[in-house]
SEMIDO-577746 format. One record per residue (C-alpha): residue number from 1; residue in one letter; x, y, z. Coordinates in nm, 4 decimals, padded with zeros to 6 digits, always signed. Layout:
N
> pos:code:X:Y:Z
> NUM:a:X:Y:Z
...
This chain:
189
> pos:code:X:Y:Z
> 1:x:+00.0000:+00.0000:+00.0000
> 2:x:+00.1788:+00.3470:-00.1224
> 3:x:+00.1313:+00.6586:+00.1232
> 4:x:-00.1762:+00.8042:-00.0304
> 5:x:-00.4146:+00.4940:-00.0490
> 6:x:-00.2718:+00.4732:+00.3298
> 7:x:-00.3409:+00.8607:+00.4599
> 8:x:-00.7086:+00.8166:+00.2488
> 9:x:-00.7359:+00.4423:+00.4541
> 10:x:-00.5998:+00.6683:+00.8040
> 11:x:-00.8639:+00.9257:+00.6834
> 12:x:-01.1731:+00.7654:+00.6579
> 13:x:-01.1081:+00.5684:+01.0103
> 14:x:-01.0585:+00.9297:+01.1683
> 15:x:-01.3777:+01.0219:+01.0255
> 16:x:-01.5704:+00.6528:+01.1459
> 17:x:-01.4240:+00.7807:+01.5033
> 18:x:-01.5321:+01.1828:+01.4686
> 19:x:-01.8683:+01.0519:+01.3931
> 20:x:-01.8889:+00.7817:+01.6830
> 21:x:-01.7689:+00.9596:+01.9377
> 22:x:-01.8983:+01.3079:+01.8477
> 23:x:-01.5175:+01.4523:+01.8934
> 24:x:-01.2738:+01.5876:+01.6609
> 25:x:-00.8879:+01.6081:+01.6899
> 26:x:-00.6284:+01.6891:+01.4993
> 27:x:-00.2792:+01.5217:+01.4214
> 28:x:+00.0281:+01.6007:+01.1810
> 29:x:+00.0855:+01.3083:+00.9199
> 30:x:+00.3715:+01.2139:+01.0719
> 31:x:+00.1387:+01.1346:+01.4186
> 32:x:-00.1020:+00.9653:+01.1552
> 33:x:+00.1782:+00.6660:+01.0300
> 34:x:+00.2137:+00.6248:+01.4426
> 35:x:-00.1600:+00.5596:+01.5503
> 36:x:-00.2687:+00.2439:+01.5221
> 37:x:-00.6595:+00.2560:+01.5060
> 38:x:-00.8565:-00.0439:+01.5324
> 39:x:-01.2615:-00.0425:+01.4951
> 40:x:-01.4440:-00.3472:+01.5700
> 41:x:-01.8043:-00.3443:+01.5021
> 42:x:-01.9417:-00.0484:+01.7830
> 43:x:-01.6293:-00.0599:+01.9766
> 44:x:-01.3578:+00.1526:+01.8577
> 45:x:-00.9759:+00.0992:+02.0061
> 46:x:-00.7247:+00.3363:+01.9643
> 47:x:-00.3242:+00.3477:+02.0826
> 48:x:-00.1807:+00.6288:+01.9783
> 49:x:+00.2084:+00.5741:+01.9922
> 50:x:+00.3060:+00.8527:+01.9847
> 51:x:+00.5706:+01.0073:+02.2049
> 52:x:+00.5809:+01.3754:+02.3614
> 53:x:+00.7302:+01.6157:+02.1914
> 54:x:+01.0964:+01.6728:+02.3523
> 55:x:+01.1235:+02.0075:+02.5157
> 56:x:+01.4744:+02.1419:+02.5027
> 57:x:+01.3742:+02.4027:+02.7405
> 58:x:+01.3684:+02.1590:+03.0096
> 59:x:+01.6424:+02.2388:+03.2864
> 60:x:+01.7480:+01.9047:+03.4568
> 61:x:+01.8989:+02.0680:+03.7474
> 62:x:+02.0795:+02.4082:+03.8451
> 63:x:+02.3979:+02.3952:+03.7242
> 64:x:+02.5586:+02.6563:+03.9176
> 65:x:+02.4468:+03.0246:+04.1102
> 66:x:+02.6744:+03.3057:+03.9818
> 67:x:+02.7633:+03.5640:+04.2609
> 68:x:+02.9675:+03.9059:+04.1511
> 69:x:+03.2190:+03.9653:+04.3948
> 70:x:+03.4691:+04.2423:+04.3854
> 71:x:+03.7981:+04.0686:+04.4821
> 72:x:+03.8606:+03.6631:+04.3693
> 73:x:+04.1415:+03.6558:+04.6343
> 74:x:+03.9434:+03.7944:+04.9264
> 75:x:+03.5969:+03.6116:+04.7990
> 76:x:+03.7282:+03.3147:+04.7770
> 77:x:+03.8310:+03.1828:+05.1417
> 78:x:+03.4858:+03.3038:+05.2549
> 79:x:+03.3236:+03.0796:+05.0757
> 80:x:+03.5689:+02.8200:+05.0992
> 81:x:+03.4689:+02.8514:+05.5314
> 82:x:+03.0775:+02.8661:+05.4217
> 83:x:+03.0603:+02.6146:+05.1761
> 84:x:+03.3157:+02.3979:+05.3433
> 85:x:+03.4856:+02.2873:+05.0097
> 86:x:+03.7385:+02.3974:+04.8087
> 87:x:+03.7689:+02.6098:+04.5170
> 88:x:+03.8345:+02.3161:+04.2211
> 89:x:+03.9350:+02.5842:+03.9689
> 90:x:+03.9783:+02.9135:+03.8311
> 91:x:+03.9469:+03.0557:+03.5059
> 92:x:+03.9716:+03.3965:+03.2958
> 93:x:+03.6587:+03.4510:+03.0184
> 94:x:+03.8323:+03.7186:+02.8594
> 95:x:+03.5408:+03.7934:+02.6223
> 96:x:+03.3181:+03.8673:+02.8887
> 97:x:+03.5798:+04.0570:+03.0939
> 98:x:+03.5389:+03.8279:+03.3829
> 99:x:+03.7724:+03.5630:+03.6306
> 100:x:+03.5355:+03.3039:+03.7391
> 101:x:+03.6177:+03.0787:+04.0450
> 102:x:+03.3883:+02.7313:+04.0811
> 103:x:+03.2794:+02.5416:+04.3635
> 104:x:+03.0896:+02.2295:+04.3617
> 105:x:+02.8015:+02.1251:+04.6146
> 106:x:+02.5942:+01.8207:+04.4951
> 107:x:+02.4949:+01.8227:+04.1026
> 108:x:+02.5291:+02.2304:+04.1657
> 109:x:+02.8385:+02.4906:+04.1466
> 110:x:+02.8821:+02.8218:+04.2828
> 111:x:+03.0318:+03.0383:+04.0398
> 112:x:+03.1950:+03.3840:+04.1994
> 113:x:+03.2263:+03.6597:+03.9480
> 114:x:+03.5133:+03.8962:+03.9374
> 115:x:+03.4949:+04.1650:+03.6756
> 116:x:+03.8665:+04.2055:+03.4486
> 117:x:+03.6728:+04.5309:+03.2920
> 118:x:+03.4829:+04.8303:+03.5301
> 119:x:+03.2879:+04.8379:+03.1451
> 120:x:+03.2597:+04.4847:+03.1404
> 121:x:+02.8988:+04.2908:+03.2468
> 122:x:+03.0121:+04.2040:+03.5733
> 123:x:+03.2122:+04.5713:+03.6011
> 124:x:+02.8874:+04.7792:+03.5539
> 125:x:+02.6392:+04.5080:+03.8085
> 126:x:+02.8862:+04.5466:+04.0701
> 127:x:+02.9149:+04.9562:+04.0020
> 128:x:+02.5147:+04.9725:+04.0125
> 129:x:+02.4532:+04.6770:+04.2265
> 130:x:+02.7297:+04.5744:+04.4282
> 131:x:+02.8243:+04.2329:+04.5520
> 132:x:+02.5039:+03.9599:+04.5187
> 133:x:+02.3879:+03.7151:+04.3383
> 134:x:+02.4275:+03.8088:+03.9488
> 135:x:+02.2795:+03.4789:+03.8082
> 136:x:+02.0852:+03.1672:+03.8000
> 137:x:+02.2300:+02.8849:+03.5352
> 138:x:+01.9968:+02.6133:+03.4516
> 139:x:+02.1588:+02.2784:+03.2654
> 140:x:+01.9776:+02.1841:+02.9376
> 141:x:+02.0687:+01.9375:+02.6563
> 142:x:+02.1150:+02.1950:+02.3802
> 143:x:+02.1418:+02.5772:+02.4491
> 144:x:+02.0531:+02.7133:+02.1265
> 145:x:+01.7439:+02.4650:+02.0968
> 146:x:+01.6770:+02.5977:+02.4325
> 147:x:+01.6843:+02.9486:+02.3682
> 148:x:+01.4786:+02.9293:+02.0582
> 149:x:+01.2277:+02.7643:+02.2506
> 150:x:+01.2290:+03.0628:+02.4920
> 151:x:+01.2224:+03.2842:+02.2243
> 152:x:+00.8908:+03.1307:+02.0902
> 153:x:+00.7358:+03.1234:+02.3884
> 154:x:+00.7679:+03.5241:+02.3985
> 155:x:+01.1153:+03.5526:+02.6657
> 156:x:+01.3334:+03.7948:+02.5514
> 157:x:+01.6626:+03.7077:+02.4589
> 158:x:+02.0901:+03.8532:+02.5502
> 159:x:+02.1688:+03.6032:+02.3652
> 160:x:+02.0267:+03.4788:+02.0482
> 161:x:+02.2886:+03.2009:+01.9969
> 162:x:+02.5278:+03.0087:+02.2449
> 163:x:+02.8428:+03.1083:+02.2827
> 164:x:+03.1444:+02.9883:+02.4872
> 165:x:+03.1572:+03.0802:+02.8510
> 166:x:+03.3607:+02.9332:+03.1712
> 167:x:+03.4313:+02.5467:+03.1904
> 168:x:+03.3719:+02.4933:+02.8089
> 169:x:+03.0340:+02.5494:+02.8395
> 170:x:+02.7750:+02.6633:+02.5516
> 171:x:+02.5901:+02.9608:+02.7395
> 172:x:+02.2979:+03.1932:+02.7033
> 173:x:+02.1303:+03.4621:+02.8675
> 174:x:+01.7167:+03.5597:+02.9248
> 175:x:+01.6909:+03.8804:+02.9823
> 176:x:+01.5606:+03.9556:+03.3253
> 177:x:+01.2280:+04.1961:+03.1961
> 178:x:+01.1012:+03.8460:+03.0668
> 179:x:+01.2415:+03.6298:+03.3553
> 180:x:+01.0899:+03.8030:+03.6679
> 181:x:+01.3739:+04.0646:+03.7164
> 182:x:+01.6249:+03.7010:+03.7270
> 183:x:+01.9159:+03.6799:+03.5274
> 184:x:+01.8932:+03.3256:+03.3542
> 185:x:+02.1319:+03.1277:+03.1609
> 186:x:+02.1160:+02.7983:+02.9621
> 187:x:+02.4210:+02.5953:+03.0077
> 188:x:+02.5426:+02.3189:+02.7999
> 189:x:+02.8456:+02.0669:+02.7693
């Protein structure tokens, strides 16, 4: 059977079932080849195997809480006593203007912020700010399938493509008018 006598078969069972049970739905051809429909008589089966769309805007955990500090060296023993671990590593983003110092608790990381730039990101929050919490990062599978899916669903954009930020990761920032005044980033491997 060739793909139209089979979509014109598929058809006229979806109509059989519209009529039977008085309701009307709606699925892409692709959804169509998955169902399998089976009518018997008065009693209609139906398994639809199809499976949920994959959201790649679906954060498994927090992947780490960035905090702008104004000194690395000073910053980091104080949360070396609060956190009670170590700092495993520090790096320099020089793109962003930023030395980045990482501590791991759990699945999660603390990221400290120290700005290379006053002009930089980190440079201006800590001017009009001062010391806090700058960020939220949330892991996903794919950050630039992730921020297109924000972007459809109306959150503005920093970023409208990944690019490389501390660790090796793929990042990208929501802007915080569409995120509840919260800085978020997508993180990626």
């Amino acid at each position: 059977m060739d793909i139209p006598q089979l979509d014109q078969k598929i058809q006229l069972q979806i109509t059989k079932i519209e009529k039977h049970l008085k309701i009307h739905f709606v699925c892409t051809i692709k959804s169509l080849v998955k169902c399998i429909i089976a009518i018997d008589k008065s009693k209609i089966n139906v398994n639809l195997s199809v499976q949920p769309k994959k959201r790649d805007m679906n954060p498994t955990h927090i992947e780490h809480i960035g905090i702008a500090v104004k000194n690395l060296d000073h910053s980091i023993p104080l949360y070396e006593k609060l956190l009670g671990v170590q700092c495993y590593t520090i790096e320099e983003v020089k793109d962003q203007r930023v030395r980045t110092a990482f501590f791991l608790i759990g699945e999660t990381k603390i990221e400290l912020l120290e700005a290379t730039d006053p002009e930089g990101p980190i440079g201006k929050f800590l001017e009009k700010k001062g010391e806090g919490i700058h960020h939220i990062a949330l892991a996903v599978e794919n950050t630039n399938n992730a921020l297109y899916e924000a972007e459809s669903k109306g959150l503005v954009l920093i970023d409208k493509e990944a690019r490389k930020g501390a660790e090796g990761m793929n990042i990208g920032f929501l802007h915080p008018k569409s995120t509840g005044s919260v800085l978020v980033e997508f993180c990626s491997k």
